[in-house]
C-alpha positions in Angstrom: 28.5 84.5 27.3 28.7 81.7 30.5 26.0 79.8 28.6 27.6 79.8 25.2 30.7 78.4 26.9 28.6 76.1 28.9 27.0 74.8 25.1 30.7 74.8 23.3 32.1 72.5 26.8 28.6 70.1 26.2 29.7 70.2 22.4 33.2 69.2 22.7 32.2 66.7 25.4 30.0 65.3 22.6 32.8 65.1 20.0 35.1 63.3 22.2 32.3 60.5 23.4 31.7 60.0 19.7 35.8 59.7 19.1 36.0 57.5 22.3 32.8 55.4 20.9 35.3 55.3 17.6 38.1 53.7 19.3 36.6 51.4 21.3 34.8 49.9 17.9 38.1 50.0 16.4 40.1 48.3 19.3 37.7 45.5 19.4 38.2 45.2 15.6 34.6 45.7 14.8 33.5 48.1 11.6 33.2 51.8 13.1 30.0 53.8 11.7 29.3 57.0 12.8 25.6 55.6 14.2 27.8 52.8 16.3 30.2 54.9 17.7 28.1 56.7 19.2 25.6 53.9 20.4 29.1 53.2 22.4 28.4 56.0 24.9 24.8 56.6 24.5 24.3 59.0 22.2 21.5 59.1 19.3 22.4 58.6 16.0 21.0 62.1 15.1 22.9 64.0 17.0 26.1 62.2 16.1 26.0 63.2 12.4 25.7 66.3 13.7 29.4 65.9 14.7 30.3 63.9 11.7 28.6 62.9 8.8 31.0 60.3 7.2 32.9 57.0 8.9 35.9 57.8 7.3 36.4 61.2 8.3 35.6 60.0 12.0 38.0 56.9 11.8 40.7 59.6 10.7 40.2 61.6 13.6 39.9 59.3 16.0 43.0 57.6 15.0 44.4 61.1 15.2 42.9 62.2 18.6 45.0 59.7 20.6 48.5 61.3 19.6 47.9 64.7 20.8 49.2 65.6 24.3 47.4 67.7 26.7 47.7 71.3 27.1 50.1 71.3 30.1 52.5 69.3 28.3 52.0 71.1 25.1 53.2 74.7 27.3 55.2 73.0 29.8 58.1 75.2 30.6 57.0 78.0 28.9 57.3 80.9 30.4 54.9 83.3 29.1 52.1 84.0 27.3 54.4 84.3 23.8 56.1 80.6 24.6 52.6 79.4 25.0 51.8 80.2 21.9 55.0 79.8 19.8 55.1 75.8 21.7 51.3 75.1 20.8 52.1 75.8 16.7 55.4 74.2 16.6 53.9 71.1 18.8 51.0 70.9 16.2 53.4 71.2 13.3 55.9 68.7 14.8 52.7 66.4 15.3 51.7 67.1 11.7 55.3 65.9 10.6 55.8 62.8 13.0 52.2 61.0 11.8 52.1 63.1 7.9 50.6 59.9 6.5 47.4 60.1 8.9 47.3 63.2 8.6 47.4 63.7 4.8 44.6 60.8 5.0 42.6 62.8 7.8 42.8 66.0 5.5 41.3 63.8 2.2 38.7 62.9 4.3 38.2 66.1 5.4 37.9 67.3 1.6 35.5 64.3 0.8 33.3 65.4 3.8 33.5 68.8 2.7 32.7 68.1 -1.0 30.1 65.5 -0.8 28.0 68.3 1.6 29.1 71.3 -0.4 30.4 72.7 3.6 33.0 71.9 5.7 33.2 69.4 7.5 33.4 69.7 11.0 37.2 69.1 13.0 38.4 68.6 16.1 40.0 72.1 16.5 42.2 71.4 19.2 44.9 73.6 18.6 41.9 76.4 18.7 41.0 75.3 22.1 44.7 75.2 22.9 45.1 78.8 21.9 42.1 79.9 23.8 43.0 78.3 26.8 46.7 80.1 26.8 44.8 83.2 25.8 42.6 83.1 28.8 45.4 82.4 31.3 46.8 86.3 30.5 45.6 89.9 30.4 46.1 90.5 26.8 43.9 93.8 27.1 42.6 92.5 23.6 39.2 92.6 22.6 37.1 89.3 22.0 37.2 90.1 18.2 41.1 90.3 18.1 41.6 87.4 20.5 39.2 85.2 17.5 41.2 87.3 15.2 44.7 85.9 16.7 43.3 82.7 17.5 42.8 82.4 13.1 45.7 83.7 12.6 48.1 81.4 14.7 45.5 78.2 13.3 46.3 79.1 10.0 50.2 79.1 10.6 50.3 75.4 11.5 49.5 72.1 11.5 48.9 69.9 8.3 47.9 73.2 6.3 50.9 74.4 7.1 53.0 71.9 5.9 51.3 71.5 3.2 51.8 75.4 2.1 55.7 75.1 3.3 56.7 71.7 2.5 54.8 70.7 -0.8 54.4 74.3 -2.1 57.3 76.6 -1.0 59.7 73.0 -0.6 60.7 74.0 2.9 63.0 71.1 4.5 61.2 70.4 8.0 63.9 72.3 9.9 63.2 75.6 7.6 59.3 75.0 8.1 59.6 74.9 12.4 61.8 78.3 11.6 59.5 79.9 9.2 56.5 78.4 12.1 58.2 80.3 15.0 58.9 83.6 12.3 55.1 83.7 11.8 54.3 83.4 15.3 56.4 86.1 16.6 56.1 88.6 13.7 52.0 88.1 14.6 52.6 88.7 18.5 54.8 91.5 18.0 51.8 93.0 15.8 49.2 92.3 18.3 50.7 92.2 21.5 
């Protein structure tokens, strides 16, 4: 277990050079490939397409990547495990709403990636990490398979996908799609917890 979490740290550590790699290209106004962003910190050109395999998709995040707050300013002030939880989904839908027209270009990018290589494409899961991270921080007495289990769960309840299913399907105004966020989230912690 210690080494898998030692390879998913070396992963995300990775992920972010190749982002960072992104932004400097971007910042100095020069045309960001996935191959020279990560010649920007030293990594091969193999291995970064094994992080992303198309410039667009990697421009889109790494525009992305710089809005999100750290995880003790996501859970600042709250004051258990539930608040954790219920702060992380409505801060990820909140960031979904405030920057919707990156986003909605991040997630076509994301459906390019994923249909030009008949997968999904890879993403930055940070609200995953976020959720594991609060997780960790509490006896839950839950196994590994329903923390993972939770951890889909609350992924799935925000966020652009989110919006998406409560804005442009179900024609939620923003207000009605934080309340039907925080709904979710309790009605799944009150199953679990």
């Amino acid at each position: 277990m210690p080494q898998t979490k030692g390879r998913s740290a070396q992963r995300a550590r990775t992920r972010q050079a190749i982002l960072d790699g992104a932004r400097k290209l971007l910042s100095e106004g020069k045309p960001v490939t996935v191959a020279a962003a990560a010649a920007e910190t030293g990594i091969s050109k193999a291995t970064s397409y094994r992080y992303f395999s198309d410039a667009d998709l990697l421009v889109a995040e790494a525009v992305l990547d710089i809005a999100v707050k750290p995880y003790e300013a996501v859970v600042s002030g709250a004051p258990d495990l539930r608040g954790k939880l219920k702060a992380i989904c409505l801060y990820f839908l909140d960031l979904a709403l405030e920057n919707e027209p990156e986003f909605r270009q991040f997630l076509a990018a994301s459906m390019r990636a994923w249909s030009a290589e008949s997968r999904g494409a890879a993403r930055g899961g940070r609200r995953v990490s976020m959720f594991h991270r609060a997780l960790s921080e509490h006896d839950t007495g839950l196994s590994e398979d329903q923390n993972e289990t939770l951890v889909c769960a609350l992924s799935a309840s925000t966020g652009m996908e989110a919006l998406i299913a409560l804005i442009d399907v179900a024609g939620a105004s923003p207000a009605q799609a934080r309340e039907v966020v925080g709904f979710m989230v309790d009605a799944m912690l009150d199953r679990v917890l």
